[in-house]
C-alpha positions, -999 to +999 in steps of 0.1 A: -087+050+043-081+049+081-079+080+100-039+089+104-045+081+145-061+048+137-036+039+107-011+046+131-027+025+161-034-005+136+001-005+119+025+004+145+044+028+122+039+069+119+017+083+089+042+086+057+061+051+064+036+030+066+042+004+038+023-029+027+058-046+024+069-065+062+042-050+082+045-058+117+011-071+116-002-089+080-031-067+071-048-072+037-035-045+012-063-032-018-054-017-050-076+004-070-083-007-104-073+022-123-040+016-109-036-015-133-039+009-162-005+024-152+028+011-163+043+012-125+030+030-098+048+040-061+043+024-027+055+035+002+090+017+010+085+023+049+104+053+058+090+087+050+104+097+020+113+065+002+091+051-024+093+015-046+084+012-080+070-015-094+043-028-117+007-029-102+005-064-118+041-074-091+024-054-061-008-080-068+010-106-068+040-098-043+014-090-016-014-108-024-035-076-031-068-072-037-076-055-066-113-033-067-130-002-077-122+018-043-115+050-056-145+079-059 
């Protein structure tokens, strides 16, 4: 995870809207594997406040995700 500064700098958007759907700027988007275990799970929509639910196996596939043990 970036630092809020640098996720801010990177992205363009303010901490709490920054979403992996029609980024500014493509940047690759990882999912956690536990997250697969889950029947859907909530993404950021890209306002603060507004969340998307969908499958983890649609986010993989909508974005291109990569999926990996990234969690501790």
């Amino acid at each position: 995870m970036l630092k809020p500064a640098d996720a801010e700098r990177l992205t363009g958007y303010k901490v709490g809207g920054i979403s992996p759907f029609a980024q500014k700027k493509k940047l690759p988007t990882l999912l956690d594997s536990r997250a697969l275990a889950q029947e859907k799970i909530l993404v950021s929509g890209g306002k603060r406040g507004l969340s998307v639910g969908l499958t983890p196996a649609d986010l993989v596939r909508s974005l291109g995700a990569t999926v990996a043990a990234i969690a501790e």
